[in-house]
Rosetta silent file (secondary structure, phi, psi, omega in degrees, C-alpha in Angstrom):
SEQUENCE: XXXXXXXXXXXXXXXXXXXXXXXXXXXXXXXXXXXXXXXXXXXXXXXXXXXXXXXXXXXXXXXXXXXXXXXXXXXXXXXXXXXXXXXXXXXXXXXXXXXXXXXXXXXXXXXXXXXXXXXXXXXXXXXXXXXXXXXXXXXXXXXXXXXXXXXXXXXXXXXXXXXXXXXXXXXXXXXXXXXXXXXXXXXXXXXXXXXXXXXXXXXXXXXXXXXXXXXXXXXXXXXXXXXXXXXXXXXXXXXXXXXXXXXXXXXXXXXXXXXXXXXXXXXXXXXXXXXXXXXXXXXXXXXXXXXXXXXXXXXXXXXXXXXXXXXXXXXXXXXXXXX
SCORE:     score description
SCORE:     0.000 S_00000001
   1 L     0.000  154.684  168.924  -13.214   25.734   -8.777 S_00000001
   2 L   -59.803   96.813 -146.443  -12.889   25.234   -5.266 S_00000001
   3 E  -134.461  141.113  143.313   -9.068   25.652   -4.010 S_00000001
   4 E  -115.043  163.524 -153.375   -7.263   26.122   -1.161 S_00000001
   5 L  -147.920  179.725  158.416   -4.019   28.719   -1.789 S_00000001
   6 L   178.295  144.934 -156.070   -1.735   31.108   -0.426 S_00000001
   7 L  -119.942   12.933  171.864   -0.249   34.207   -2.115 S_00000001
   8 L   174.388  144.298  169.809    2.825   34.472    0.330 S_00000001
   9 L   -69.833  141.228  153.732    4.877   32.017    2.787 S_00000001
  10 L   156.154 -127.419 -162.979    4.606   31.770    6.127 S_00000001
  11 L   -58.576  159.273  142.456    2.094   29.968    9.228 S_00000001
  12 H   -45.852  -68.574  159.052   -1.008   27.562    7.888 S_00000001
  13 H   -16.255  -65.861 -172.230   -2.733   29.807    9.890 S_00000001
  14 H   -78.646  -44.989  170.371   -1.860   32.875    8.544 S_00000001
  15 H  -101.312   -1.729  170.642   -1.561   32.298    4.776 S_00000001
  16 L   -83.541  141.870  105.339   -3.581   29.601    3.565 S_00000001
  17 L   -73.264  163.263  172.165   -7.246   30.259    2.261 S_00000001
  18 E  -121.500  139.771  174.327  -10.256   28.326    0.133 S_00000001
  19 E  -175.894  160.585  166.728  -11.891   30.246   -2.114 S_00000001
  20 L   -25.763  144.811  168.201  -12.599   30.257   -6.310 S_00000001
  21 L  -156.251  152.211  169.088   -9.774   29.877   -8.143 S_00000001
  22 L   -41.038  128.298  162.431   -9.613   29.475  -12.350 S_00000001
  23 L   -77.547  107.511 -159.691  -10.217   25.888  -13.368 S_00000001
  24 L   -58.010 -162.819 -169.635   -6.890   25.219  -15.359 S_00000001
  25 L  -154.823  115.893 -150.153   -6.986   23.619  -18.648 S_00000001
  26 L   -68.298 -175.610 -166.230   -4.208   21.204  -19.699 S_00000001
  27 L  -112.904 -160.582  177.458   -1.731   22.128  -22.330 S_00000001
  28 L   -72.679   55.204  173.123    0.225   19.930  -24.575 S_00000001
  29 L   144.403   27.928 -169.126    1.388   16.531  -23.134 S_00000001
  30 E  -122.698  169.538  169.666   -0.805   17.276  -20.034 S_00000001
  31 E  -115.046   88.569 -172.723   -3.613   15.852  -18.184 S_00000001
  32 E   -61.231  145.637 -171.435   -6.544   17.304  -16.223 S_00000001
  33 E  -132.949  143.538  154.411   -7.393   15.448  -13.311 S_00000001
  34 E  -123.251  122.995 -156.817  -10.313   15.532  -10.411 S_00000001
  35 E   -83.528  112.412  174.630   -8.900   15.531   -7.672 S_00000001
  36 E   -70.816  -70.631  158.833  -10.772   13.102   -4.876 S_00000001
  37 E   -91.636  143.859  165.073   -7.846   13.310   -2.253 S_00000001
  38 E  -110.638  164.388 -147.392   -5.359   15.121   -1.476 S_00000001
  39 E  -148.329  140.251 -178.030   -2.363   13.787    0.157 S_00000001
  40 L  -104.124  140.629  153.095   -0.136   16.445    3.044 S_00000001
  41 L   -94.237 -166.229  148.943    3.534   15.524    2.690 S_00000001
  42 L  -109.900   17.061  148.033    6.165   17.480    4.890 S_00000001
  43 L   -44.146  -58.526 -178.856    7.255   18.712    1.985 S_00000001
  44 H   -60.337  -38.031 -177.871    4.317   20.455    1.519 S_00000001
  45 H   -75.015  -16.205  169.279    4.398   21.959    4.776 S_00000001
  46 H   -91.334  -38.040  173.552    8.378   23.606    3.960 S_00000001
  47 H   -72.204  -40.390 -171.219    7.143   24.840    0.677 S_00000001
  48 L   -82.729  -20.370 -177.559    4.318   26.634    2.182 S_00000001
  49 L  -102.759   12.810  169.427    6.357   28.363    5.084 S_00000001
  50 L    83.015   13.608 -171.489    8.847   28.976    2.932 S_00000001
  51 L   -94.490  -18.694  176.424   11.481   26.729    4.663 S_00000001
  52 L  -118.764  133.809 -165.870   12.032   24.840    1.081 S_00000001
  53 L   -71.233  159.494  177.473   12.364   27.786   -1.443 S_00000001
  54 L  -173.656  147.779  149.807    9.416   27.874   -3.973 S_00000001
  55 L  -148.070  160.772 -142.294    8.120   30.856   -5.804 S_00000001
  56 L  -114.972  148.236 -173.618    4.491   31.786   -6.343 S_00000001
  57 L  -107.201   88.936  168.953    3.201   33.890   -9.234 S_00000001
  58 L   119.505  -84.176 -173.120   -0.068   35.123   -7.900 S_00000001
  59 L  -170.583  164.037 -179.182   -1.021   32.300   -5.551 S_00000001
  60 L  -168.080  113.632  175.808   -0.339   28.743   -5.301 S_00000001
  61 E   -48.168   97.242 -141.443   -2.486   25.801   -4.584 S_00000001
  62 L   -80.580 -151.995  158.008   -0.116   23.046   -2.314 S_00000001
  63 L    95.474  171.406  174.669    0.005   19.690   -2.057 S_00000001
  64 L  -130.112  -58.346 -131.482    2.364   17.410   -4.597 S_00000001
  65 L  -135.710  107.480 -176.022    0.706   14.131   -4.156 S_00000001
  66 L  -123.221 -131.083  175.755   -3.141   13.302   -4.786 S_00000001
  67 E   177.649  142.493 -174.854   -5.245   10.917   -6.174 S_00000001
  68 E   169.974 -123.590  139.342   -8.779   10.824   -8.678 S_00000001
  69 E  -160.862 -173.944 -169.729   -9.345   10.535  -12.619 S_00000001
  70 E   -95.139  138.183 -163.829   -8.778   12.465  -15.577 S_00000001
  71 E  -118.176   -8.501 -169.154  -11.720   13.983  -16.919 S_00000001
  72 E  -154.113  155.259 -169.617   -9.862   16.024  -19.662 S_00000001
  73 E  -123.563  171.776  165.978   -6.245   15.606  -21.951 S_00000001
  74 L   -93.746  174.876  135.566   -3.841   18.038  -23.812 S_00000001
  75 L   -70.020  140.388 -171.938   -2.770   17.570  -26.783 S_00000001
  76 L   107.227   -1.198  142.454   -0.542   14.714  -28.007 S_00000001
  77 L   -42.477   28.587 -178.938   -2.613   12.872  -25.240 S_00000001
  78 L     9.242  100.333 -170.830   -4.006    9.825  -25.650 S_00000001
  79 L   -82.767   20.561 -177.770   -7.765   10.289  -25.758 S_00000001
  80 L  -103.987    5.267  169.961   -8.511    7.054  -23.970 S_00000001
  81 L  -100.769    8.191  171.104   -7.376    8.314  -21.121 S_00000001
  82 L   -60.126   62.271  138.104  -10.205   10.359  -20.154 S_00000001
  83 L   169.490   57.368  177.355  -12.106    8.881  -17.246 S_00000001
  84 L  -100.255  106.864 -167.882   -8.902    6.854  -15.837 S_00000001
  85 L   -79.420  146.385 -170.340   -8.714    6.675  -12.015 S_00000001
  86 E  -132.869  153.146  140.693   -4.938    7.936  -11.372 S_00000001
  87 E  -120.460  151.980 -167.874   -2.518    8.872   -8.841 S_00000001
  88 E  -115.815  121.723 -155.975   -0.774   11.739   -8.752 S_00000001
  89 L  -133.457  145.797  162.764    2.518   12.889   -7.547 S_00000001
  90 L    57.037   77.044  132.607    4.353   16.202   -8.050 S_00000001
  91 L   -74.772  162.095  175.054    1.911   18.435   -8.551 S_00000001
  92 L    54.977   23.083  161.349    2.470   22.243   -8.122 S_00000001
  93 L   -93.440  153.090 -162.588    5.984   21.836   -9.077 S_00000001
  94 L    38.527   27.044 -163.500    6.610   24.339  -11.319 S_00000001
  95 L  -165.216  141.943 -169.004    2.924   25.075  -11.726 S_00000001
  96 L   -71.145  -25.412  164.642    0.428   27.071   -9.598 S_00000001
  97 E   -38.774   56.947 -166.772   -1.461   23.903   -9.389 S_00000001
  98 L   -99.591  168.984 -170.869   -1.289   21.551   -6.294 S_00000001
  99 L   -71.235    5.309 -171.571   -3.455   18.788   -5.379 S_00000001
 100 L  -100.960  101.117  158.968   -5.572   21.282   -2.484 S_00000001
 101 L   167.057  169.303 -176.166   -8.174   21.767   -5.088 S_00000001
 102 L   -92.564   -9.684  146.825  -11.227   20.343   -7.021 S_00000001
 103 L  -136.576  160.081 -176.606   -9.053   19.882  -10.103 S_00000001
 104 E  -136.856 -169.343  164.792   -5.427   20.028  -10.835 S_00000001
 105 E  -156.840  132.597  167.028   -2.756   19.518  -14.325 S_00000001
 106 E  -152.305 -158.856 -175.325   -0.102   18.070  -14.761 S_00000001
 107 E   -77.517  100.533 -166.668    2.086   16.149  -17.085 S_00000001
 108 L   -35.330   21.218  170.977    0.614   13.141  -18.283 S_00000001
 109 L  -118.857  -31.363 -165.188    3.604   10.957  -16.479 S_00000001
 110 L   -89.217   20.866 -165.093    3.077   12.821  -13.121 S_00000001
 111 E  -155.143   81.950 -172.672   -0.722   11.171  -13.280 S_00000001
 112 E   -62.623  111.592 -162.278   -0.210    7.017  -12.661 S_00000001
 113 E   -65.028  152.397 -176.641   -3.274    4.583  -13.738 S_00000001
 114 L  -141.997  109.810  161.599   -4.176    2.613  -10.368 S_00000001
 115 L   -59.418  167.954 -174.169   -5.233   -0.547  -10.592 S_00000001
 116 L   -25.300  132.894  159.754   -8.377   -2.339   -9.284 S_00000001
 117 L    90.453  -24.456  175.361   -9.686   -2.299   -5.594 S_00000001
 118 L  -109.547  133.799 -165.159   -7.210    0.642   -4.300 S_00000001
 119 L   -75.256  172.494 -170.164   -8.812    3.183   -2.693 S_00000001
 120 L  -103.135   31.863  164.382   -8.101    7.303   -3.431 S_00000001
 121 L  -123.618  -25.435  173.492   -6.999    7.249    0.425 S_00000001
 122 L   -95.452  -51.048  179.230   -4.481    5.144   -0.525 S_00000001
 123 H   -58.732  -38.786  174.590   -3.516    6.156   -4.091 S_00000001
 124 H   -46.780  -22.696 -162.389   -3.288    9.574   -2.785 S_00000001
 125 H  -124.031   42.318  156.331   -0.389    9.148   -0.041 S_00000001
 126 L  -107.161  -57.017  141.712    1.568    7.168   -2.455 S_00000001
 127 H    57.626 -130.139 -133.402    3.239   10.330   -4.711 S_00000001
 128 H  -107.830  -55.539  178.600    6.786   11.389   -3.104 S_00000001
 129 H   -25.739  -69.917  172.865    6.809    8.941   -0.205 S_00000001
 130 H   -58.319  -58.578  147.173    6.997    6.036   -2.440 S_00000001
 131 H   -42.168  -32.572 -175.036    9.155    7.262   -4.931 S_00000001
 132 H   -75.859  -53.391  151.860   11.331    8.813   -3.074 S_00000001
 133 H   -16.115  -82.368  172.691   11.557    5.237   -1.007 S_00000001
 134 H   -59.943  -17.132  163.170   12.005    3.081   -4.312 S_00000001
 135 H   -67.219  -36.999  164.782   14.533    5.943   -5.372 S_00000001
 136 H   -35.143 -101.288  161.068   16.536    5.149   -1.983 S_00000001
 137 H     1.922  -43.374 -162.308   16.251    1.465   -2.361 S_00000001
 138 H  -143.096    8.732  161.162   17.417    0.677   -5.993 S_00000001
 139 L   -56.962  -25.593 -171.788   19.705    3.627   -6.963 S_00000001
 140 L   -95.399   -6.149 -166.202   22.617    1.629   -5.897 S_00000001
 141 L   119.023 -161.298 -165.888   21.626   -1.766   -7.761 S_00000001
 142 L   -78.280  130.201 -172.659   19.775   -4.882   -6.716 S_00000001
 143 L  -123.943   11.802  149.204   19.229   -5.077   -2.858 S_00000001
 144 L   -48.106  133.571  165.347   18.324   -8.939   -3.019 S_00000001
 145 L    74.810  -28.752  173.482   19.353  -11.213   -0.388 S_00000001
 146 L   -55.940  139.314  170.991   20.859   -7.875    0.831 S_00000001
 147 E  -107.923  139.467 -178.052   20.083   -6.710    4.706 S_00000001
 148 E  -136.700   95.146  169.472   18.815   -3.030    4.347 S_00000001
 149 E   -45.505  124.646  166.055   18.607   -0.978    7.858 S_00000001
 150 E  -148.969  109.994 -179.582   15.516    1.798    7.097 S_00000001
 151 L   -75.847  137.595 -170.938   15.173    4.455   10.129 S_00000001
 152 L    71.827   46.980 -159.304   11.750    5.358   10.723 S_00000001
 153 L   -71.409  -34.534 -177.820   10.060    2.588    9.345 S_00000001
 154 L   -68.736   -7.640 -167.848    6.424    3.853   10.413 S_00000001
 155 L   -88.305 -165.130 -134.652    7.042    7.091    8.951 S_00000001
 156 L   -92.134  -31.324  153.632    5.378    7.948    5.545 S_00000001
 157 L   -58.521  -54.425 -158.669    8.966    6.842    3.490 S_00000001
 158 H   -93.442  -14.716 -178.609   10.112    4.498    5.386 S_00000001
 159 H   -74.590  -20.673  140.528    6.965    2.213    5.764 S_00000001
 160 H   -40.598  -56.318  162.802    7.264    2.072    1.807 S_00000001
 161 H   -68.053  -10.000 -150.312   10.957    1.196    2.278 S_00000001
 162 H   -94.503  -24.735 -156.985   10.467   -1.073    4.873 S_00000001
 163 H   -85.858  -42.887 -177.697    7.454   -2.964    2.390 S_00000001
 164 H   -75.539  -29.745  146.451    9.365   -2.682   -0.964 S_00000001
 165 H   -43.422  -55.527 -175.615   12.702   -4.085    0.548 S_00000001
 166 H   -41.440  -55.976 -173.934   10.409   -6.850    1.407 S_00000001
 167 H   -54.733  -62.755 -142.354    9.024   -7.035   -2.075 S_00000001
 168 L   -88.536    3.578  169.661   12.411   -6.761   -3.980 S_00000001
 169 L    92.012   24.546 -170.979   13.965  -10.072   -1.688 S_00000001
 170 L  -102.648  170.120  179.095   15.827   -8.028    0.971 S_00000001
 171 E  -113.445  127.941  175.254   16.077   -8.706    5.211 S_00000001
 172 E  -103.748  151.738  166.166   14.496   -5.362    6.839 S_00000001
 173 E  -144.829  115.099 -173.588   15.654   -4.241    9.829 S_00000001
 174 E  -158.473  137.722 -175.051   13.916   -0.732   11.397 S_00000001
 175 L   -89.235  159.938 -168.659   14.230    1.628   13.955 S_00000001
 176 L  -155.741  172.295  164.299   11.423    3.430   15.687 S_00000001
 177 L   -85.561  -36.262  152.146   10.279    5.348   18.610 S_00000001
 178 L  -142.087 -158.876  172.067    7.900    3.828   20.179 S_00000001
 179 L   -79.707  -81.837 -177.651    5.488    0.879   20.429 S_00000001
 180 H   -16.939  -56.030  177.469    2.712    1.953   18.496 S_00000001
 181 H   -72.336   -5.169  165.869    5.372    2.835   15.607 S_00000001
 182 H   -75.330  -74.634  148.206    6.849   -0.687   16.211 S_00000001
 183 H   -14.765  -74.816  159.661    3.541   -1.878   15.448 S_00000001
 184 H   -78.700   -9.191 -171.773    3.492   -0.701   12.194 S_00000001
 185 H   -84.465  -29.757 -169.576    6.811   -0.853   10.812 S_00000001
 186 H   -75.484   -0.008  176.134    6.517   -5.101   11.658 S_00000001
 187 H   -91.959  -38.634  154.563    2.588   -5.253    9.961 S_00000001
 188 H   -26.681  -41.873  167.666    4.785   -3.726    7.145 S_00000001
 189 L   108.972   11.227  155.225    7.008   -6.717    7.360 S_00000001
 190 L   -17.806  124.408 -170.022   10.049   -5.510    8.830 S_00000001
 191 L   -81.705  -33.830  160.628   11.985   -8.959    9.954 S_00000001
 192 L  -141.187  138.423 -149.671   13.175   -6.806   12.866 S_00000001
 193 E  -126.102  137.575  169.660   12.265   -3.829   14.555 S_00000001
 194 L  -153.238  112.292 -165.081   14.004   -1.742   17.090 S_00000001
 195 L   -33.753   91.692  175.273   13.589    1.225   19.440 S_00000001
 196 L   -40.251  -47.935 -178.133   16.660    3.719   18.535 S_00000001
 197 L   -33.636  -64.544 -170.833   15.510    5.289   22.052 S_00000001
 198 L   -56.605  148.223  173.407   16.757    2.518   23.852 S_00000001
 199 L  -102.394   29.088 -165.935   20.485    2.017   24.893 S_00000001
 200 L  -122.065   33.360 -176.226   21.034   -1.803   23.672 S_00000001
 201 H   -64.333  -71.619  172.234   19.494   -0.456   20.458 S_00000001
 202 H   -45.508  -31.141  169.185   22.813   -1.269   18.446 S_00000001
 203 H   -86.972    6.486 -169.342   23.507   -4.606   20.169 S_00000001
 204 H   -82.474  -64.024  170.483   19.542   -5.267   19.333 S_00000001
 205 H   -56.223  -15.559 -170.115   20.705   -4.968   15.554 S_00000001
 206 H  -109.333  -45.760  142.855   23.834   -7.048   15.498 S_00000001
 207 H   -17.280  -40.536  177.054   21.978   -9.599   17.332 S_00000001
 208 H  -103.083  -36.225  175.662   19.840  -10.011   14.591 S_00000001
 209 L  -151.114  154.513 -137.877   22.115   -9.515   11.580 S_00000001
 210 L   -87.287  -31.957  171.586   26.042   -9.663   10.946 S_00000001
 211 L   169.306  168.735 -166.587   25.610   -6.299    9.486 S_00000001
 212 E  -103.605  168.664 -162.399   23.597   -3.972    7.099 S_00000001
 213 E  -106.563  -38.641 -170.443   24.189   -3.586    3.381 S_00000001
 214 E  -135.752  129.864 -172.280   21.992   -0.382    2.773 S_00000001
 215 E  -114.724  113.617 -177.286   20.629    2.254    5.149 S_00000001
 216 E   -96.038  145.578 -170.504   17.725    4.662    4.069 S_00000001
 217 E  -129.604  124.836 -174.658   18.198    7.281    6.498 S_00000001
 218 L   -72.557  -60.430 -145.201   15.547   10.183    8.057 S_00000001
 219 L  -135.392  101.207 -154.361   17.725   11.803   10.045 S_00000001
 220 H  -102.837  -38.215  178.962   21.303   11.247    9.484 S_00000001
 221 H   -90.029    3.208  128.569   22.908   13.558   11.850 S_00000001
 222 H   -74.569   -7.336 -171.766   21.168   11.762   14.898 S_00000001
 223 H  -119.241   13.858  169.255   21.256    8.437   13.863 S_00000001
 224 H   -37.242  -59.773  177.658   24.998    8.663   12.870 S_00000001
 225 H   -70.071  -16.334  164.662   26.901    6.706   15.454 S_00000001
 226 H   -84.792  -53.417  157.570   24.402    4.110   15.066 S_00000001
 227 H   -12.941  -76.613 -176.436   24.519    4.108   11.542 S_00000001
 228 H   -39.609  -49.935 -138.397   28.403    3.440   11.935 S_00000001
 229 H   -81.680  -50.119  178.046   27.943    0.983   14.147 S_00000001
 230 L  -119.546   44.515  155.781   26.431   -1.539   12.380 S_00000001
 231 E  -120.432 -155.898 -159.963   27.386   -1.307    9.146 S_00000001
 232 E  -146.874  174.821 -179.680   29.612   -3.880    6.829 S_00000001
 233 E   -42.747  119.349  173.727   31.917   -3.540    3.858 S_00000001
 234 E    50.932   81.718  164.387   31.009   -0.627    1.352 S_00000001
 235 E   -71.211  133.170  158.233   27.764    0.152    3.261 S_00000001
 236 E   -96.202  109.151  151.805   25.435    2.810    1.326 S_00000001
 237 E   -65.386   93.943  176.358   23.795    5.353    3.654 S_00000001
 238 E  -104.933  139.000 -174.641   21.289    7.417    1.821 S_00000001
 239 E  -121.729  126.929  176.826   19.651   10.089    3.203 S_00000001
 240 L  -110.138   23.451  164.261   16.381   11.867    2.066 S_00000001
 241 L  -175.421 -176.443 -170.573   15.873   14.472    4.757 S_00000001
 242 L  -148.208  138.557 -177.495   16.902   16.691    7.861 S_00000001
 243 L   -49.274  -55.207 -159.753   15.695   16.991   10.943 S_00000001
 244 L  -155.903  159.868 -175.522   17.428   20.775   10.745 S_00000001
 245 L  -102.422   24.771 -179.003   19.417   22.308    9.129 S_00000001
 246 L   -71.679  167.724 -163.756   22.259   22.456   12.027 S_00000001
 247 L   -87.294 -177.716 -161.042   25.565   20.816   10.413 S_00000001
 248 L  -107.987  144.719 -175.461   26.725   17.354   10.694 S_00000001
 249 L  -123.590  146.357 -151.064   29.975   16.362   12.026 S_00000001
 250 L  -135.820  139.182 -164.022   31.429   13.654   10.501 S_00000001
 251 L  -103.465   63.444 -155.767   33.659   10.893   11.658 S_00000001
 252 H   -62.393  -48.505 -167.966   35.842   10.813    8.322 S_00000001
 253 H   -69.163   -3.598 -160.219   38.100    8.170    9.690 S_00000001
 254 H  -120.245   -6.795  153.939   35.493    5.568   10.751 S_00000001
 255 H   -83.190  -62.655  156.675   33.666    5.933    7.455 S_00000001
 256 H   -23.353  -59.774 -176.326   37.360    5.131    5.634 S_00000001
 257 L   -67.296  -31.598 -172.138   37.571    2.159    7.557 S_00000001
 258 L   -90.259  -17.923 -151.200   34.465    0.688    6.815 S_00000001
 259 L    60.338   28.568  167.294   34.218    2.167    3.058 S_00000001
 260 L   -37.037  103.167 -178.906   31.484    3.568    3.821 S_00000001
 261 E  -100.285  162.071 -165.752   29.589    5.789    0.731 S_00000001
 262 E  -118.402  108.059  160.216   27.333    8.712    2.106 S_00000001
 263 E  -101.642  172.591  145.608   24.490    9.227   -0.836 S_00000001
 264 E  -152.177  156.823 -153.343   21.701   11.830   -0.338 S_00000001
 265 L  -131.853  126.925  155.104   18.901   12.476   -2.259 S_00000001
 266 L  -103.200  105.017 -158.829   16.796   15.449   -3.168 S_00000001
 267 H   -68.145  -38.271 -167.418   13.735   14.471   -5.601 S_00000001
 268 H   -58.741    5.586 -165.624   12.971   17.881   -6.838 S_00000001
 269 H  -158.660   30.246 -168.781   16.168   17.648   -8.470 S_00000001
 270 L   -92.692  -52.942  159.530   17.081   14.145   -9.525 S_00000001
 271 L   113.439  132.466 -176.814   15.383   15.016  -12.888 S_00000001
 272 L   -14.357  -39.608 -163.970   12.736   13.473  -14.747 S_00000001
 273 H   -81.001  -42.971  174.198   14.183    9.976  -16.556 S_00000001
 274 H   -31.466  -48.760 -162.811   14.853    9.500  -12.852 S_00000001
 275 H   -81.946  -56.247 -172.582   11.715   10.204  -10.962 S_00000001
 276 H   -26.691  -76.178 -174.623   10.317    7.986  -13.815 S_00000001
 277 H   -42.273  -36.010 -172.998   12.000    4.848  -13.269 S_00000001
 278 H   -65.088  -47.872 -176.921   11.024    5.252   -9.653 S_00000001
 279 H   -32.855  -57.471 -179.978    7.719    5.792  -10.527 S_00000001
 280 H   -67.757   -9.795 -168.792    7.311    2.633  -12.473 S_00000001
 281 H  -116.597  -18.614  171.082    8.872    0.533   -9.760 S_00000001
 282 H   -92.420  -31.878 -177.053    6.037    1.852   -7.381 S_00000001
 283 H   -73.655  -42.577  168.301    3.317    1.155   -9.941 S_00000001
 284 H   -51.142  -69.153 -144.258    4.753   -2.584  -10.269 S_00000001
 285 H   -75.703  -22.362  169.773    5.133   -2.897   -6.525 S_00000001
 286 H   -55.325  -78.912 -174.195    1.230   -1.410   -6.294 S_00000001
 287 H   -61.622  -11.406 -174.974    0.011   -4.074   -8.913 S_00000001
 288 L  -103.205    5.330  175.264    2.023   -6.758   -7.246 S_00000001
 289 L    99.611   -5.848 -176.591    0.074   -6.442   -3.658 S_00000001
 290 L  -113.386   57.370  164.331    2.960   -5.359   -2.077 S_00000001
 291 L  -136.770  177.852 -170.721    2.037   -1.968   -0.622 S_00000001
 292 L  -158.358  171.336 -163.376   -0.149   -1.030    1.990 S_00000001
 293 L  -101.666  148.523  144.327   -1.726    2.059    3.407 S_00000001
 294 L   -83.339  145.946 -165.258   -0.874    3.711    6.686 S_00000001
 295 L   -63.817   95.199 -155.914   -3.480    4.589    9.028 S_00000001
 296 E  -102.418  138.338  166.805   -4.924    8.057    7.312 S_00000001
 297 L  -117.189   90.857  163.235   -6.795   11.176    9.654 S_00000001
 298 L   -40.438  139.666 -164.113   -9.035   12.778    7.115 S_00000001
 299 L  -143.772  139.416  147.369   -9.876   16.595    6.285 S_00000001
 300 E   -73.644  151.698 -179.968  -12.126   18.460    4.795 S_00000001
 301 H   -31.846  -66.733  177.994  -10.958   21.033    2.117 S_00000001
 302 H   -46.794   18.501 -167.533  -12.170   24.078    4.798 S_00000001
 303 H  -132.528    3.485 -167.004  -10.026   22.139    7.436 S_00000001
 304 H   -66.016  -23.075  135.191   -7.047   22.494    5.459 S_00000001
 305 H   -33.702  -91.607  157.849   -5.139   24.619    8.303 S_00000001
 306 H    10.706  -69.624  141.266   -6.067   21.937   10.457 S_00000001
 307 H     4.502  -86.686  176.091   -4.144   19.938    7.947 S_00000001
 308 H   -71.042  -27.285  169.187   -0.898   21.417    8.016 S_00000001
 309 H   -83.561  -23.841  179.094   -1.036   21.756   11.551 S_00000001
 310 H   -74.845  -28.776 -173.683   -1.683   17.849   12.061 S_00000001
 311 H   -75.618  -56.252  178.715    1.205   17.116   10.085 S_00000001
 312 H   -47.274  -50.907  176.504    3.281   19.601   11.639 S_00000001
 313 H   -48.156  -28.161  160.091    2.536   18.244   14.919 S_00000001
 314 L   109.606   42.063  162.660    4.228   14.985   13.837 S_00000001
 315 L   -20.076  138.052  139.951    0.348   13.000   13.680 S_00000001
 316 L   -35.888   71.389  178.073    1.064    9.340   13.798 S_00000001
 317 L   131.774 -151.692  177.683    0.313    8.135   10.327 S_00000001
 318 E  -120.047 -173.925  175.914   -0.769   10.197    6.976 S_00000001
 319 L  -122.920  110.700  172.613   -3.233   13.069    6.575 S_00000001
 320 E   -72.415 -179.983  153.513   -5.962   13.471    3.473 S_00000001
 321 E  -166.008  124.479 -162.640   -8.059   15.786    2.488 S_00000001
 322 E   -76.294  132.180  150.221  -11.357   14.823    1.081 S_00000001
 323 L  -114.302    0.000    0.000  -12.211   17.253   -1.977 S_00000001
């Protein structure tokens, strides 16, 4: 089959290729899939330079999060799933297999039935984004009626959070960067949206609400003192990534006072009953109309350097790759 790979970390450039690769063949509780899109996280892009640890037996195909149908089952399978269009999230964990390829396998749970009318440009970039989003969101309980602060709303997480707050009966509030990214977190539904950049940013939020209940957080050791700033009794911050890895200095007493809890979340390692529930709370939120696509720049397979470099660059929006 047609793949793209790499056999050691480091540049897009320098280590990725497409070329033949075995077509796997699932195993016992697994699912083969053909893969239409492929979906770039920045995930993908840490694992391939080696900036997120990973290690490759051979070579290894990237991607986590795609989208297509299953053309073949393992056993202990359901054989009625065989020509099911699915999306697919967390591929090429544990498995030389990623989503850069004309088929992939994975565990018959990692490979989500998608109902009518949504396109494989769309099932594809929902994967780790989304989950990781509804894991944010609802780890702590019920965010009804609840105001929930989500930094970055245009990016590929938070424009999930910002739409599944919505969904679940919450007041959004989200920071951004610019206009354009303004623009999308409020087509998202954001009730208010506001430019961190700016320096009335903080009296922009408390202006609009008395204070926030939940914060999904990008970037936690830049948006700290804002963070602080507006939040309210026993506030949850959770944070699912870093800018960098320099360390964070922490205001211990001004967290005390507010009760403040600090969660943070790594998916690879939340563990399975976990990812699940999340899962199932994106496929409900899918089927109930309330997601939406971000504005996608398409790739061919050969372009996949291209790929990893659009992402890296910090592209506006998500990146595919047609296979």
């Amino acid at each position: 089959m047609k793949a793209a790979y790499y056999e050691t970390h480091g540049t897009a450039r320098e280590v990725l290729r497409v070329g033949e690769r075995p077509r796997p063949e699932p195993g016992p509780g697994q699912v083969r899939v053909r893969i239409r899109r492929s979906a770039l996280n920045s995930l993908d892009v840490k694992l391939r330079s080696g900036y997120v640890p990973q290690s490759i037996d051979g070579y290894q195909i990237p991607h986590l999060d795609g989208s297509g149908e299953i053309d073949a089952v393992g056993y202990g399978v359901e054989p009625g799933r065989v020509g099911q269009q699915v999306w697919v999230w967390f591929g090429a964990v544990k498995l030389p297999w990623g989503t850069a390829a004309e088929w992939t396998v994975v565990d018959q749970r990692n490979a989500v039935p998608l109902p009518e009318g949504i396109s494989h440009d769309f099932a594809a970039c929902l994967g780790i984004p989304a989950i990781t989003a509804h894991h944010c969101l609802f780890k702590d309980g019920p965010i009804s009626g609840r105001t929930v602060l989500v930094a970055g709303g245009a990016g590929a997480v938070g424009h999930y959070a910002v739409e599944m707050a919505k969904w679940a009966g919450a007041t959004v509030v989200s920071t951004v960067s610019d206009s354009d990214k303004a623009e999308l977190a409020r087509k998202a539904g954001a009730d208010t949206v506001v430019n961190y950049r700016n320096s009335g940013a903080i009296q922009q939020i408390k202006a609009a609400v008395e204070h926030v209940d939940r914060i999904i957080e990008v970037d936690l050791a830049a948006n700290l003192d804002l963070d602080l700033a507006v939040v309210g009794p026993s506030t949850t911050v959770i944070t699912y990534a870093a800018a960098n890895t320099n360390p964070l200095e922490l205001h211990v007493r001004s967290c005390m006072t507010a009760n403040v809890t600090l969660s943070f979340v790594q998916l690879l390692t939340v563990g399975a009953p976990t990812l699940d529930v999340a899962a199932k709370g994106v496929s409900d939120a899918l089927c109930d109309g309330a997601l939406s696509p971000l504005p996608t720049t398409n790739f061919a397979l050969d372009e996949v350097v291209a790929a990893h470099e659009a992402v890296e660059s910090g592209l506006l929006g998500r990146v595919v790759i047609e296979v």
